[in-house]
C-alpha positions in Angstrom: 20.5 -25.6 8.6 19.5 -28.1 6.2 18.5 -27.3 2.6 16.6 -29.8 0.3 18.4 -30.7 -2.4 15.8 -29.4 -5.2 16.5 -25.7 -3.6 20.5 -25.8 -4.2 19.9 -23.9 -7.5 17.7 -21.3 -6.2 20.4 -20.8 -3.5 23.2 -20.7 -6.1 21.0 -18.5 -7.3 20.7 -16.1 -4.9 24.6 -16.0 -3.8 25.2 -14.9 -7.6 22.4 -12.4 -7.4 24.3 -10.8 -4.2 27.2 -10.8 -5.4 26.8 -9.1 -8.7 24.4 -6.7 -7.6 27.1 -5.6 -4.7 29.9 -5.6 -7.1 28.1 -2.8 -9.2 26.9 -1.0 -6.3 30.7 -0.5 -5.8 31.2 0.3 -9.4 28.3 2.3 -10.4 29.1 6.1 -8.7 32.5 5.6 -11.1 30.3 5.6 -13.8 26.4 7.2 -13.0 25.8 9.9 -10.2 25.1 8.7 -6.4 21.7 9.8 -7.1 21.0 7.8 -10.1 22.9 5.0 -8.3 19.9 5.7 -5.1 16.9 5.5 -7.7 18.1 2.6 -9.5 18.8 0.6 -5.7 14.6 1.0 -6.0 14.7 -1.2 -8.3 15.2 -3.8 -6.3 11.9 -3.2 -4.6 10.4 -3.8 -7.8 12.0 -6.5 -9.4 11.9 -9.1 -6.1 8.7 -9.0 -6.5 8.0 -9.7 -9.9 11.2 -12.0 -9.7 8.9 -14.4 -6.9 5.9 -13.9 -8.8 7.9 -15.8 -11.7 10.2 -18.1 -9.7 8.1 -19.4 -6.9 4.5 -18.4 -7.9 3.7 -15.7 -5.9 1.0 -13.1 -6.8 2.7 -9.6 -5.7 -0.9 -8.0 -5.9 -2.2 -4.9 -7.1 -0.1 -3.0 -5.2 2.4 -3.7 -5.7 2.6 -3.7 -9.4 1.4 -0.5 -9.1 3.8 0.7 -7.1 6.6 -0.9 -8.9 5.1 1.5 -12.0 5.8 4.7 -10.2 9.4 3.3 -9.4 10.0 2.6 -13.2 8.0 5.8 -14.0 10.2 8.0 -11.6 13.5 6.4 -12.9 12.7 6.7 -16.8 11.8 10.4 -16.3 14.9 11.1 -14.1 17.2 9.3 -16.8 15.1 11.4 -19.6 15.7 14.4 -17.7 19.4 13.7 -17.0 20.1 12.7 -20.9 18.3 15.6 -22.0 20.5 18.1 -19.5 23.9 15.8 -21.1 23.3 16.6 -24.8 23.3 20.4 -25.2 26.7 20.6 -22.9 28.1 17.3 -25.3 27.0 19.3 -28.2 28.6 22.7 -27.3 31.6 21.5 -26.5 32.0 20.0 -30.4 34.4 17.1 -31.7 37.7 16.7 -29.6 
């Protein structure tokens, strides 16, 4: 396998990308629910995308941007929903 020098970066690039993104899929559930960890794994539907569309140059199409709006729709109203269901139970509970 050869790779042209000029691509090392986006290679680099890419090995970073993996391994950050793996290390807080491991993380995450500690943190978030498994299913806000599944919808926010969508995002990577959208953002590869738009992340080749400013990278490399190429147009992701109509359809894609729309459907990358439903994904980001779905997961701000899912984290609205789940904020909203967090503060009565934060507030009922009063100061520690």
């Amino acid at each position: 396998m050869s790779i042209p020098d000029s691509q090392w970066v986006l290679v680099a690039m890419h090995v970073g990308f993996i391994v950050v993104s793996s290390v807080l899929l491991a993380i995450g559930p500690r943190y978030i629910t498994s299913a806000e960890v599944g919808l926010l794994v969508l995002l990577e539907s959208v953002l590869a995308p738009i992340l080749a569309w400013i990278v490399v140059g190429e147009d992701p199409g109509s359809y894609a941007l729309v459907g990358g709006a439903v994904v980001v729709g779905a997961l701000a109203v899912s984290n609205l929903v789940a904020l909203r269901r967090r503060r009565p139970r934060a507030a009922r509970q009063g100061p520690s």
